[in-house]
C-alpha positions as CSV (number, residue, x, y, z in Angstrom):
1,X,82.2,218.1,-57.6
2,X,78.6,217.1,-58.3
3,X,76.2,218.8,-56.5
4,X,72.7,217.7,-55.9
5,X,69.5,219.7,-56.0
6,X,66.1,219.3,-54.2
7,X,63.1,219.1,-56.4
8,X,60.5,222.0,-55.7
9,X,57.2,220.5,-55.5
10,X,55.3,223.7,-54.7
11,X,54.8,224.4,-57.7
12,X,51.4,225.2,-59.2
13,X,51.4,223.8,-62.3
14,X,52.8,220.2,-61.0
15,X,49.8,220.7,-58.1
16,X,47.2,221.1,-60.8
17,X,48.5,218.4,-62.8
18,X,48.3,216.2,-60.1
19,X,44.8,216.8,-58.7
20,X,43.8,216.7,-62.4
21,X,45.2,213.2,-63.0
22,X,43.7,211.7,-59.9
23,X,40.1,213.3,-60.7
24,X,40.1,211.4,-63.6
25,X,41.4,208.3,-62.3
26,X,38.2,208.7,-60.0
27,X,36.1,209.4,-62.5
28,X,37.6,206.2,-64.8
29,X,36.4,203.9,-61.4
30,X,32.9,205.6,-60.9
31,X,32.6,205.0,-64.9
32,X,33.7,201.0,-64.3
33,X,32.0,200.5,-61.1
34,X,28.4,201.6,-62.8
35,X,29.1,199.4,-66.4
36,X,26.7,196.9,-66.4
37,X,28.5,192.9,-67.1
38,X,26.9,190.1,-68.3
39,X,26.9,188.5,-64.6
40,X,24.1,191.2,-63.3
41,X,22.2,190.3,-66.0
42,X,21.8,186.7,-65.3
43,X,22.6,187.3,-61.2
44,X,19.6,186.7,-58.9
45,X,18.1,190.0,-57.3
46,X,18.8,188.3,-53.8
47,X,20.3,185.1,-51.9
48,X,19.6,184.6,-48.2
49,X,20.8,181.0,-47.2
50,X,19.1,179.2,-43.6
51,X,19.6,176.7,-42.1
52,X,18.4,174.0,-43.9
53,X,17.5,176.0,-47.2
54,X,17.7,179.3,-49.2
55,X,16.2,181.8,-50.9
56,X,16.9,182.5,-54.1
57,X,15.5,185.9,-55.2
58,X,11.6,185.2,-54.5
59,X,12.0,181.9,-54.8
60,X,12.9,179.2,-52.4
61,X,15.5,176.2,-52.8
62,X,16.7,173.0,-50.6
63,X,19.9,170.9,-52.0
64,X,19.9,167.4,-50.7
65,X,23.2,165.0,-51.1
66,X,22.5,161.2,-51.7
67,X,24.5,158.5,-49.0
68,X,22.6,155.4,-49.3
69,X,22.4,153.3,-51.7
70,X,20.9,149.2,-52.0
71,X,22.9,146.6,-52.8
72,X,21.8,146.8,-56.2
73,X,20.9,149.1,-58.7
74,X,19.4,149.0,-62.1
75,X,18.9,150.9,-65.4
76,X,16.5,154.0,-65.3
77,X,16.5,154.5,-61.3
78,X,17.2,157.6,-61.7
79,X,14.8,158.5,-64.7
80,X,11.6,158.7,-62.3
81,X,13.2,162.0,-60.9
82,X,14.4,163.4,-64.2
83,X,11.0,163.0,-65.3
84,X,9.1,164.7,-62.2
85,X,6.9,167.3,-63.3
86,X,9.0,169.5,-61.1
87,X,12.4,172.2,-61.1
88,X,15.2,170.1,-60.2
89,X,18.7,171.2,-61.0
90,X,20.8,167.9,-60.7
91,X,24.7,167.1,-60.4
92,X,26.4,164.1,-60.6
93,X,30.6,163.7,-59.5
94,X,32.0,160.5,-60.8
95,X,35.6,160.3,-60.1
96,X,37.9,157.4,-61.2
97,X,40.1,155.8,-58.7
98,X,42.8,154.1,-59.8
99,X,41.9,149.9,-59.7
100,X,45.2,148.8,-58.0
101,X,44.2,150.9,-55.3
102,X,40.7,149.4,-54.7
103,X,42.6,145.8,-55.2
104,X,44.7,146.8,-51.9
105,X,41.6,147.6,-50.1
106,X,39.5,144.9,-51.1
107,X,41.9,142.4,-50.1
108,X,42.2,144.0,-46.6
109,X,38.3,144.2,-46.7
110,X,37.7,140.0,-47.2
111,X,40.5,139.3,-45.1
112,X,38.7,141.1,-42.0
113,X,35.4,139.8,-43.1
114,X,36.6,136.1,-43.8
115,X,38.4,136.7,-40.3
116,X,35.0,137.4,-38.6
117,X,32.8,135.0,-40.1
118,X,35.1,132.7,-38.5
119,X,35.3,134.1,-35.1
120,X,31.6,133.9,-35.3
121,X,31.8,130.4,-36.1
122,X,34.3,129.2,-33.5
123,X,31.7,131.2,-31.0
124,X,29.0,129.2,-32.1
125,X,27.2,132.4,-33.1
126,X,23.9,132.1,-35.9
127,X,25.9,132.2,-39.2
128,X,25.4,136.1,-40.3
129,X,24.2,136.8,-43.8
130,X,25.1,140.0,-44.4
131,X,28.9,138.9,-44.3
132,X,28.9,136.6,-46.9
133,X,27.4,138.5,-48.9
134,X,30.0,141.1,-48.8
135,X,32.6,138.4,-49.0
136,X,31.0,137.2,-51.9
137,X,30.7,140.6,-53.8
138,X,34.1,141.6,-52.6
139,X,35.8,138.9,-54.1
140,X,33.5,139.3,-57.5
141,X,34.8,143.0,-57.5
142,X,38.6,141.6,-57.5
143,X,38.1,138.9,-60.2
144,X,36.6,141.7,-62.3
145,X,38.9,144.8,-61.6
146,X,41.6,142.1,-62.0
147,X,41.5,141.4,-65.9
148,X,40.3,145.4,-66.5
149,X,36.7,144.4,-66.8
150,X,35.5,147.0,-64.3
151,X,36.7,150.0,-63.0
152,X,35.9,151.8,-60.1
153,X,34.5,155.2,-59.4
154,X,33.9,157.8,-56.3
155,X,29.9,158.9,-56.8
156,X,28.3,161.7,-55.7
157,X,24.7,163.1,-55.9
158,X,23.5,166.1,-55.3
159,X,19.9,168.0,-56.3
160,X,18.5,171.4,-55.5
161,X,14.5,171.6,-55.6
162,X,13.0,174.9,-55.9
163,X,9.0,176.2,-54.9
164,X,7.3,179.6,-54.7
165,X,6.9,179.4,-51.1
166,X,8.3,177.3,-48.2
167,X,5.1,175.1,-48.4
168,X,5.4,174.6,-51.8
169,X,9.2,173.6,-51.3
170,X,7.9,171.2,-48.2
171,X,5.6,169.3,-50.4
172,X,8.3,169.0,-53.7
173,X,10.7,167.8,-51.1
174,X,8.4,164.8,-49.7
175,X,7.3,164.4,-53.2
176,X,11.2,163.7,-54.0
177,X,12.5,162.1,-51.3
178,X,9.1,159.6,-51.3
179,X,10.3,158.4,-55.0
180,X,13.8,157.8,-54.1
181,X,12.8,155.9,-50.6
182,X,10.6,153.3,-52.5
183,X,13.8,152.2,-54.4
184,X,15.8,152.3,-50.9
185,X,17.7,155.3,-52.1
186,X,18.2,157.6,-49.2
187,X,19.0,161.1,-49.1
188,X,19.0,164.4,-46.7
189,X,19.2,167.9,-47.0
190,X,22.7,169.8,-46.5
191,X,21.7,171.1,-43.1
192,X,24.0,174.3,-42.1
193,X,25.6,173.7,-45.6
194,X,22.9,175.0,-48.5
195,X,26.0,177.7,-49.3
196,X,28.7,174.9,-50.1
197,X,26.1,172.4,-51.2
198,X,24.5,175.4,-53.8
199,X,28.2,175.7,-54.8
200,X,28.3,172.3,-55.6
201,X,25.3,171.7,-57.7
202,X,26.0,174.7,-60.1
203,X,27.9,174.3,-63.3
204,X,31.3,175.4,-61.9
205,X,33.0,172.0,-61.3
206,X,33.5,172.8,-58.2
207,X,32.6,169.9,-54.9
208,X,32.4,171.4,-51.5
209,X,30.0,168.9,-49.8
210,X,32.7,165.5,-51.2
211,X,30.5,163.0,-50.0
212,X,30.6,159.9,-52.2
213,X,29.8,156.3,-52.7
214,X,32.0,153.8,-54.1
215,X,31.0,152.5,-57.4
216,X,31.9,150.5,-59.8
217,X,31.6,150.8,-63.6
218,X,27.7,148.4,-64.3
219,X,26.8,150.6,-60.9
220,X,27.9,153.8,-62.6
221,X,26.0,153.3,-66.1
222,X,22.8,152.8,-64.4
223,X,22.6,156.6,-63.2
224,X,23.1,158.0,-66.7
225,X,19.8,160.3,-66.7
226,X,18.4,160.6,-70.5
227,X,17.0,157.0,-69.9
228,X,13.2,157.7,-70.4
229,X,11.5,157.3,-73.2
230,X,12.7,159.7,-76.2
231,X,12.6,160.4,-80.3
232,X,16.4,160.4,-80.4
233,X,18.6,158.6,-82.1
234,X,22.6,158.2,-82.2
235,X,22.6,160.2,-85.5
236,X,20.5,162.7,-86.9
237,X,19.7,166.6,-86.4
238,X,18.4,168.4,-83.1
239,X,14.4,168.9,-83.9
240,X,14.3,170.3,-80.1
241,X,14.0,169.5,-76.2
242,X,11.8,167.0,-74.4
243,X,9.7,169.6,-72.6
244,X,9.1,166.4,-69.6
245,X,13.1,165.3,-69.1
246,X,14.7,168.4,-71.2
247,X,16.4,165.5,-73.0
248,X,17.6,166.4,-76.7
249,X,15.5,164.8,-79.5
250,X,17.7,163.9,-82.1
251,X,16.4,162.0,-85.4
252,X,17.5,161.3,-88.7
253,X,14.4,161.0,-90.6
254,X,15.4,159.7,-93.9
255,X,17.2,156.5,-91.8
256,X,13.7,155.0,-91.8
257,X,12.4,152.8,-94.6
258,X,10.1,155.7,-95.1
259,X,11.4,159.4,-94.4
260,X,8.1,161.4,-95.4
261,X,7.1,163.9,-93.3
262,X,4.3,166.2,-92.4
263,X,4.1,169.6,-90.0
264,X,0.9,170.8,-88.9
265,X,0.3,173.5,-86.4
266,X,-1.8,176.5,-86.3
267,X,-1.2,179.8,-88.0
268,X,2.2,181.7,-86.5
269,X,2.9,178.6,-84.4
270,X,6.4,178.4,-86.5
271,X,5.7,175.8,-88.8
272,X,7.8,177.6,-92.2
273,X,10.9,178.4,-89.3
274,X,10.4,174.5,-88.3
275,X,11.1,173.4,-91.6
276,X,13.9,175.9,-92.9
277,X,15.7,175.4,-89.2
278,X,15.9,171.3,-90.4
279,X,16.7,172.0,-94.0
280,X,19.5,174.1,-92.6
281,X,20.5,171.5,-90.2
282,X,20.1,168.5,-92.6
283,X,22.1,170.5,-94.9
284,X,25.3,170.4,-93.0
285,X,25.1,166.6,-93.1
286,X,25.0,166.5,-96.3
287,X,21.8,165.9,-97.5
288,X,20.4,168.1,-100.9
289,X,17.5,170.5,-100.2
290,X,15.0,170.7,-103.2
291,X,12.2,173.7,-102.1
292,X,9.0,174.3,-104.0
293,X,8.3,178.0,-102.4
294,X,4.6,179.2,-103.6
295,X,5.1,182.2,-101.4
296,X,8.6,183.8,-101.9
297,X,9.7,183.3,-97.9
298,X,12.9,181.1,-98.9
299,X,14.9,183.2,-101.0
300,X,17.1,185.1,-98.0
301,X,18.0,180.9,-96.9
302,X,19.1,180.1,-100.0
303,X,21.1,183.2,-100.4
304,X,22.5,183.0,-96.9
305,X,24.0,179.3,-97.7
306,X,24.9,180.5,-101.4
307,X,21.6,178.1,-102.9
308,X,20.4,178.2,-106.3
309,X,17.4,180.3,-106.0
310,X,15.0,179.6,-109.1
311,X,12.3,182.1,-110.5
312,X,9.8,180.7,-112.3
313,X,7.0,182.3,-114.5
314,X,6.7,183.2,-118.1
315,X,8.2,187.1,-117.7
316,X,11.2,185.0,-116.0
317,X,14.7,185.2,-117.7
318,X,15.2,181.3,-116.4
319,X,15.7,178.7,-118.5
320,X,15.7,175.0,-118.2
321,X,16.3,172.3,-120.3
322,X,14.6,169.1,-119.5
323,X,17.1,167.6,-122.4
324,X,19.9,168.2,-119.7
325,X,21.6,164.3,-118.9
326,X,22.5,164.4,-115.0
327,X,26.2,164.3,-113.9
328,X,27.1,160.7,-112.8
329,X,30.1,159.1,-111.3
330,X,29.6,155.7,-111.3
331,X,30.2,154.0,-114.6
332,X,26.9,151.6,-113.9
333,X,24.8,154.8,-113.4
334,X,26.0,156.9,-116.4
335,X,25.2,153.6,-118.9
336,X,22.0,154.2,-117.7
337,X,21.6,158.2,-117.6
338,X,20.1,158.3,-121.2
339,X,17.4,155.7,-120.5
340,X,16.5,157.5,-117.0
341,X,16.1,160.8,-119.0
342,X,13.8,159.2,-121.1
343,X,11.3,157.9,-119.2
344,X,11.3,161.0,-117.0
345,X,11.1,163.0,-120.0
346,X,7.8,160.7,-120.8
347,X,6.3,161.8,-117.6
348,X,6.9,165.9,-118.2
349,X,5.5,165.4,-121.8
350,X,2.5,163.7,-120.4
351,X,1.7,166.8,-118.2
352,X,2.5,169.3,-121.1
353,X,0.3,167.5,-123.7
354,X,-2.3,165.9,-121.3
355,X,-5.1,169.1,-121.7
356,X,-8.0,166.8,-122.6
357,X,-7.1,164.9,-119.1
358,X,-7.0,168.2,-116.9
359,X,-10.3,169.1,-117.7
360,X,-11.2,165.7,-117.7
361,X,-10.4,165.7,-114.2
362,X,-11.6,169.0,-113.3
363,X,-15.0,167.8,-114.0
364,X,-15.1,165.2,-112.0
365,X,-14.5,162.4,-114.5
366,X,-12.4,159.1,-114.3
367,X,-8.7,159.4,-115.0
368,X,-7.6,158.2,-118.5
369,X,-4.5,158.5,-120.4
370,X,-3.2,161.5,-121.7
371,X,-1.5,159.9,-125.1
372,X,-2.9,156.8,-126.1
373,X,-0.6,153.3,-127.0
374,X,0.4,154.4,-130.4
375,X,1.0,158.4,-129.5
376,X,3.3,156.6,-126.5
377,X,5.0,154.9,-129.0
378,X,5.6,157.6,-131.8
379,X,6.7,159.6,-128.7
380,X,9.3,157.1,-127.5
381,X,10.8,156.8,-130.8
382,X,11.2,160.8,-131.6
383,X,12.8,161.2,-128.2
384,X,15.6,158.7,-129.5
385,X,16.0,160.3,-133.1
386,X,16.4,163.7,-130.8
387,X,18.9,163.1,-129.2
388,X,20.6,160.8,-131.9
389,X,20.7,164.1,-134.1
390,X,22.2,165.8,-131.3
391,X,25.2,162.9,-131.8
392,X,24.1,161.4,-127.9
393,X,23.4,157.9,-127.8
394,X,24.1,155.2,-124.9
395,X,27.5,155.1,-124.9
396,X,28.7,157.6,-121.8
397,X,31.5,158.9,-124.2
398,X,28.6,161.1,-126.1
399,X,26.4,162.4,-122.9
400,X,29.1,165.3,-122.9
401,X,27.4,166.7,-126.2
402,X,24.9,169.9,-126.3
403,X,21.8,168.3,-125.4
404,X,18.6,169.0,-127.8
405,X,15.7,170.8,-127.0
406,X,12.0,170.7,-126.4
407,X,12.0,172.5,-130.3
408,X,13.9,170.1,-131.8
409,X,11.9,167.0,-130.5
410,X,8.6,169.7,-132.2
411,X,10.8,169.4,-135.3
412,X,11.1,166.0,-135.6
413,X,7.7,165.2,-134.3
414,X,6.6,167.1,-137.2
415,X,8.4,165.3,-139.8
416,X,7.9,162.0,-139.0
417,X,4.7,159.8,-139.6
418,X,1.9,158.3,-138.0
419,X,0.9,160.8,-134.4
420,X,3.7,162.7,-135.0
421,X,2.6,165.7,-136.7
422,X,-0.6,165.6,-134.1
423,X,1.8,165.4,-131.0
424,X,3.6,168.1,-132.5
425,X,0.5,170.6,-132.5
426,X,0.1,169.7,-129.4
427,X,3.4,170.5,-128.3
428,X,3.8,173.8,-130.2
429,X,2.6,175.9,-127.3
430,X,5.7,175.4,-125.4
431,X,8.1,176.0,-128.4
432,X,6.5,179.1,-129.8
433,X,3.3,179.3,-128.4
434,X,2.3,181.8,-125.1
435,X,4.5,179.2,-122.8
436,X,7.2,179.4,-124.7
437,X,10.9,180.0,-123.3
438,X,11.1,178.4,-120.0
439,X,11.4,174.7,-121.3
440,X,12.5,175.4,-125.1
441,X,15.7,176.6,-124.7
442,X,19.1,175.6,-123.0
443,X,19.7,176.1,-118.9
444,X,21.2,179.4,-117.9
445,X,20.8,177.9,-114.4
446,X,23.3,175.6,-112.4
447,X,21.1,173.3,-110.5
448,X,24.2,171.2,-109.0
449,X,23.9,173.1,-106.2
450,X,23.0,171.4,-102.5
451,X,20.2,173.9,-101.7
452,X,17.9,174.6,-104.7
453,X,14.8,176.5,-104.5
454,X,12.2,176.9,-107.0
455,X,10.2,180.5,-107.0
456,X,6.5,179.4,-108.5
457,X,4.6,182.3,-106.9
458,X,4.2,184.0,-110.5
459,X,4.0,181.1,-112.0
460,X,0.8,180.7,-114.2
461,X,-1.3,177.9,-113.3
């Protein structure tokens, strides 16, 4: 035989436990109902709505809903509202309604209008305008939804104006409705409604008011709002926001025939974030970044996007060897690397040898040659023995070699005749002279790198 007990639930202990488990279930709600969420950060203080308006913390608001519409429309209607130097929060509901629907309708539609032009006729009533018209649009709208050329749509518009007091909100609301009623588009605030027709302009996807037009697709693209005037193109990188429309500008610079660029603005107006914010962004396109930084202010980018950062200066453990051939791909190019090495080795050496210009220049003197026709010459030819006795030549097969350095052009320079011996003087400064070391040895630097920044600040001049 089983016999069953009664639980005793006088005792203490199970009483305490009890009254202490539901203190701190009360304290656990006080502690969640005083955590502050993101929503009463960005909530209004206040919303009061009237009749036909609301207020909005200390500001006031009217929504309106659009219902009429002229026969036609055209591109950019909509544009002289977007760009009204005034708050307007706008929302557009476009949804598609399937075409052998609006075929059924549209065939009942001509058949009672055909019907009553006819009724009118046999009457001996003035022929009325307005019907043939609609006939005649009617039937265009079936030839066209017929072979998928058009499609049509359920449109509604709906905008919330805002001012700083009710008189201000007056005048933006005649100011709006005045620019829409000269293109006979005709619109009314949500009277008894501003709740449901609030709900409906905010970005929740949500349409409460449901009062639409019937549209088809040419009537539809008209509406679309970024239509004033903008820098933007259909590729590029986001520079920033049209302040008048808040349309996006969007450019691509370097799609133009000439992608220079300049920034000037005044000191602390954001000119060096400008200009690492679109290397960053041009960067993720694809494009290389090559930074000359005077200042030391680039190096945490580069490091951030795991760039080449380059210190320069004659204390500096960098090296880099002008010698170096560039890393081609195309077969056409690489023929070629040697001979494009060449010339813009011509160029440095110009620069390194080209004292008597500098001061020349300095002084306010004409600009003349750094190296005269025969120096050029002897020049061109102890580049080529160079890199001939470092076994490189123009075949591509060879450009894999150890290139030569700025010490062994000074070594051939000095054996060979005619300016040789003078350019190699000239030249000995960088080899074992005070500038020494940064251009007379091989690279211990990888400049293949998308973002490369080169650190001149202690550079000497």
């Amino acid at each position: 035989m089983l016999g069953l007990g009664k639980k005793n639930t006088d005792n203490p202990a199970d009483s305490a436990a009890s009254q202490q488990m539901l203190e701190k279930q009360q304290v656990g709600a006080a502690f969640q109902k005083g955590v502050t969420a993101l929503r009463d950060f960005i909530a209004p203080s206040s919303l009061e709505f009237s009749g036909n308006y609301f207020q909005i913390g200390t500001r006031y608001a009217r929504t309106y809903y659009v219902y009429g519409y002229p026969r036609q429309i055209y591109t950019g209607w909509l544009s002289g509202m977007v760009n009204l130097d005034e708050v307007i929060d706008l929302s557009m509901i476009i949804q598609p309604v399937d075409s052998q629907v609006v075929l059924n309708n549209l065939r009942k539609k001509v058949s009672q209008l055909e019907a009553g032009i006819q009724i009118d006729a046999e009457k001996g009533q003035v022929r009325d305008p307005g019907k043939q018209a609609a006939v005649q649009d009617a039937e265009e709208m079936r030839d066209k939804l017929q072979v998928g050329e058009e499609r049509f749509f359920r449109f509604g518009l709906y905008f919330t104006i805002y001012g700083g007091s009710l008189e201000e909100l007056e005048f933006v609301s005649h100011k709006v409705e005045s620019l829409l009623g000269q293109q006979l588009i005709y619109s009314k605030p949500a009277s008894a409604q501003q709740e449901q027709a609030l709900n409906s302009v905010i970005p929740q996807f949500s349409d409460q008011l449901q009062i639409y037009r019937n549209m088809n697709t040419g009537a539809i693209s008209t509406s679309f709002p970024f239509t004033s005037a903008d820098l933007t193109q259909d590729n590029g990188i986001l520079y920033g926001i049209n302040m008048h429309n808040s349309g996006l500008v969007i450019f691509d610079r370097f799609s133009l025939e000439n992608g220079n660029s300049v920034v000037f603005a005044k000191s602390g107006a954001g000119k060096s974030f400008a200009v690492k914010l679109e290397a960053l962004r041009t960067m993720m396109f694809g494009t290389e970044i090559f930074i000359v930084d005077p200042e030391n202010e680039y190096q945490k980018m580069c490091d951030a996007v795991g760039g080449a950062y380059i210190r320069l200066s004659l204390n500096s453990t960098t090296r880099i060897n002008p010698f170096d051939l560039p890393q081609v791909v195309d077969s056409e190019e690489a023929d070629n690397a040697l001979r494009s090495n060449l010339i813009t080795l011509h160029g440095l050496l110009r620069l390194m040898m080209g004292g008597a210009q500098t001061q020349l220049l300095q002084s306010g003197a004409t600009s003349m040659p750094a190296l005269n026709p025969a120096e050029e010459a002897d020049l061109d030819a102890a580049l080529i023995e160079t890199y001939a006795k470092a076994g490189i030549t123009n075949d591509p097969l060879t450009h894999g070699s150890p290139p030569p350095t700025i010490s062994d052009l000074y070594d051939t320079l000095l054996h060979m005749g005619g300016t040789g011996p003078q350019l190699a003087q000239r030249l000995r400064k960088y080899t074992s002279g005070t500038f020494a070391g940064i251009f007379s040895q091989q690279s211990n630097i990888n400049v293949n790198n998308p973002m490369v920044v080169f650190n001149v600040r202690d550079l000497e001049d």
